[in-house]
C-alpha positions as CSV (number, residue, x, y, z in Angstrom):
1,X,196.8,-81.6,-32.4
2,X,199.9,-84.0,-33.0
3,X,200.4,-85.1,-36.4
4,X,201.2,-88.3,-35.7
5,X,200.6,-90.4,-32.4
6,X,201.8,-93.6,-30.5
7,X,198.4,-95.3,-31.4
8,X,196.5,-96.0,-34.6
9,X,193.2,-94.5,-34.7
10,X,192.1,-97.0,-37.0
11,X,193.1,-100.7,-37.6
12,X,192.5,-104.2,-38.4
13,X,193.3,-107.2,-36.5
14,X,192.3,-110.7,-35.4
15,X,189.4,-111.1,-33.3
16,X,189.6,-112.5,-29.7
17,X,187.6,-113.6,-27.3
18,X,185.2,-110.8,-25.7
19,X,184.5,-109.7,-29.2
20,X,181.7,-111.4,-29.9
21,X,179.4,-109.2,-28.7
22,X,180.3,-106.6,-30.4
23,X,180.2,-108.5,-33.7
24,X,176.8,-109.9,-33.4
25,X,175.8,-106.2,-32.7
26,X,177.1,-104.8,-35.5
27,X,176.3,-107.8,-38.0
28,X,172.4,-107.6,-36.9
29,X,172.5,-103.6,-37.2
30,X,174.2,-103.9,-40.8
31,X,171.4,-106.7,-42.0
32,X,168.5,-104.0,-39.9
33,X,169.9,-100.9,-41.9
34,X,170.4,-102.9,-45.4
35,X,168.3,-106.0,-46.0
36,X,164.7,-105.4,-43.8
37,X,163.2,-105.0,-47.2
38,X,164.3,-107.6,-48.9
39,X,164.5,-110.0,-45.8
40,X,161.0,-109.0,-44.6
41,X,160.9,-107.4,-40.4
42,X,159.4,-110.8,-39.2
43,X,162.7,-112.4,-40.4
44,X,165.1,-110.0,-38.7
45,X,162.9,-110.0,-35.7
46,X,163.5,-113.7,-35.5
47,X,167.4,-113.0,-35.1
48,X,168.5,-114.2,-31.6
49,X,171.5,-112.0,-30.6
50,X,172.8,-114.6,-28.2
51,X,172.1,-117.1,-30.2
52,X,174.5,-115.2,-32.7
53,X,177.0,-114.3,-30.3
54,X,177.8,-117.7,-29.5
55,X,178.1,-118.7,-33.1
56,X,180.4,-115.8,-33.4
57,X,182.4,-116.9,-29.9
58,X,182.8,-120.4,-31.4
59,X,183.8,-118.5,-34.6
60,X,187.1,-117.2,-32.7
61,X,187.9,-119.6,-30.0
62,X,187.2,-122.6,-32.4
63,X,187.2,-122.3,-36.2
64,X,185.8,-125.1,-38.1
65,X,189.7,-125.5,-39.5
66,X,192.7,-124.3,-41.0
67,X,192.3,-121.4,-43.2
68,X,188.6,-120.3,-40.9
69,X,189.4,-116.6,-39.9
70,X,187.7,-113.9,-38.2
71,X,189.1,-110.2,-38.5
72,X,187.6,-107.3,-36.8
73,X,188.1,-103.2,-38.1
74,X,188.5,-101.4,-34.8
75,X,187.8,-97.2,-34.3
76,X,190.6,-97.0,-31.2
77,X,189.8,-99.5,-29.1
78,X,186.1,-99.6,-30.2
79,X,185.0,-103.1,-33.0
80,X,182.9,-101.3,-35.5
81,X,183.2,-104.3,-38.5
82,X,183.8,-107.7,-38.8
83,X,184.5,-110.2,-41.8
84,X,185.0,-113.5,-41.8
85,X,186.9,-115.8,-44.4
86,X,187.3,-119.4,-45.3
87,X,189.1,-121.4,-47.5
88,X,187.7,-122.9,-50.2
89,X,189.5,-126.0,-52.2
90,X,190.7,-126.5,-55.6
91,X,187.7,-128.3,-57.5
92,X,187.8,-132.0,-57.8
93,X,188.1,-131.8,-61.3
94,X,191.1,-129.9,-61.1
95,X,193.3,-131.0,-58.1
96,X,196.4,-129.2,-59.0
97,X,194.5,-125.2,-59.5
98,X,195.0,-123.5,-56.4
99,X,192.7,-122.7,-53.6
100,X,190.3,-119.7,-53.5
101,X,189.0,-118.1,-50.5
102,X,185.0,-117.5,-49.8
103,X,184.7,-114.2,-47.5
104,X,181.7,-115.1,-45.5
105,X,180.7,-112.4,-43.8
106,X,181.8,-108.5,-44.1
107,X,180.0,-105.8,-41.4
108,X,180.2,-102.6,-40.4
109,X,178.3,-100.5,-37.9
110,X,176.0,-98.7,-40.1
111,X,176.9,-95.2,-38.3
112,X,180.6,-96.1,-39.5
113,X,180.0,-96.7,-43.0
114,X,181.7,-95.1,-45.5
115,X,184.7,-94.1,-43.5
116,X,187.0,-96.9,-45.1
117,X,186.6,-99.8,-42.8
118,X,185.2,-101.6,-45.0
119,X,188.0,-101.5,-47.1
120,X,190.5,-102.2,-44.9
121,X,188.4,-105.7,-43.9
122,X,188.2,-106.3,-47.3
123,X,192.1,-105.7,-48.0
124,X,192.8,-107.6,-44.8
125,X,191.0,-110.5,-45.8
126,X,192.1,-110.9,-49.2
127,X,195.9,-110.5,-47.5
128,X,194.9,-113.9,-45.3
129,X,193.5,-115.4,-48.0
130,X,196.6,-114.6,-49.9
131,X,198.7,-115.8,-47.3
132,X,196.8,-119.4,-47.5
133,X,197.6,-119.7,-51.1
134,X,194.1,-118.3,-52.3
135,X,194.4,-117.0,-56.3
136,X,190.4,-116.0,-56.1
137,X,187.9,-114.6,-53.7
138,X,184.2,-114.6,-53.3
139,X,181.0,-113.3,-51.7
140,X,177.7,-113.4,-51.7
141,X,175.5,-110.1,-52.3
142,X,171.6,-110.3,-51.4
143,X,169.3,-108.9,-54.4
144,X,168.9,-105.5,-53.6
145,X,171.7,-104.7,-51.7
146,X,172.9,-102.1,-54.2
147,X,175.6,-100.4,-51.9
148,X,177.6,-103.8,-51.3
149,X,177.6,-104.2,-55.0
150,X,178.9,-100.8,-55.3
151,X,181.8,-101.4,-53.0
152,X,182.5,-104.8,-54.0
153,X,182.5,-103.5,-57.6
154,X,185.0,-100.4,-57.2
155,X,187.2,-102.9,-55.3
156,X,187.2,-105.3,-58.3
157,X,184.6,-107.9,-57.6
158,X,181.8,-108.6,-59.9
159,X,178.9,-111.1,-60.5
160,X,179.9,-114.2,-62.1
161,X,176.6,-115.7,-63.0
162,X,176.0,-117.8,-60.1
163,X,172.9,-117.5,-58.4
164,X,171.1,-118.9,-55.2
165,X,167.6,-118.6,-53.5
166,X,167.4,-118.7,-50.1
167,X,163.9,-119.3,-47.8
168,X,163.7,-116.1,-45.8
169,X,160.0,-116.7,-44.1
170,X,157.0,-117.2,-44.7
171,X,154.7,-114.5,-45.8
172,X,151.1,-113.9,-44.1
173,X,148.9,-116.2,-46.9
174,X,151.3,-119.2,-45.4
175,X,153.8,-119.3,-48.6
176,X,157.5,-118.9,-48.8
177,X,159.2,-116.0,-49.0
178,X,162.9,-116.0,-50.6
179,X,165.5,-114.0,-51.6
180,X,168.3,-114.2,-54.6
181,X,171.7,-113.5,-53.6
182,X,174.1,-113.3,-56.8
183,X,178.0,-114.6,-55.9
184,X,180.8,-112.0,-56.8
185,X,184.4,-113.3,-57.0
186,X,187.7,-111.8,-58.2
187,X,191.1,-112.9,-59.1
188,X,193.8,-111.9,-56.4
């Protein structure tokens, strides 16, 4: 076996069109394999993979505006992750701070976790955010979700005491069911 070859066997690069399928795959695999407990079946079941594709087409061929980017990690030729990144502005209150950058979305085939490409979407998108003008980055984590708050952590994110509940279903006596998720940021 060559030491090195003409092609990378691993890489990160823009998504294009055609990719969407790929990444609604892997995002509803990744939420399957890590939130069905905490999301509750019924709710996962109610995921329409079309339905997400064609947010995820729109999501390439149409972002919502400058700074709206979508970045796939690819084994060869083959989309295994996805993450998605948006600017977010300076607050009113301070016009003159700069920007920060909201990743909105980071996924990888469960079967290809732990092999790095979920740091190289995370380096890639803090690179584009960084590009934009971004000083600070954030994410959401879901409560229980204790291996993205392990990676987020050993890559220098952590909780900065905001919080948000979400309505995730309803559960079989008729009431709500909802979920925490804790935001991490990070200088960068």
């Amino acid at each position: 076996m060559p030491l090195f070859t003409d092609n990378a066997d691993v890489s990160v690069r823009p998504a294009v069109p055609g990719d969407e399928e790929a990444i609604a795959r892997i995002q509803i695999a990744a939420w399957r394999a890590s939130h069905a407990e905490v999301l509750g079946e019924g709710a996962l079941d109610l995921l329409d993979q079309a339905a997400v594709q064609a947010q995820w087409a729109a999501a390439v061929v149409t972002p919502p505006g400058a700074g709206f980017r979508v970045l796939v990690a690819c084994d060869g030729p083959t989309v295994v992750g996805v993450v998605s990144v948006a600017p977010v502005p300076a607050p009113e209150d301070r016009p003159f701070d700069a920007p920060g950058g909201a990743i909105l979305a980071l996924e990888v085939e469960p079967a290809q976790q732990r092999v790095g490409h979920g740091s190289r979407l995370l380096a890639a998108a803090v690179d584009t955010l960084r590009e934009d003008g971004a000083d600070q980055v954030h994410t959401w984590v879901l409560d229980g979700d204790d291996a993205r708050a392990q990676f987020l952590s050993s890559a220098g994110l952590g909780p900065d005491d905001v919080v948000r509940e979400l309505i995730s279903g309803r559960m079989p006596d008729g009431s709500t069911r909802t979920v925490t998720e804790h935001r991490w940021s990070a200088s960068i």
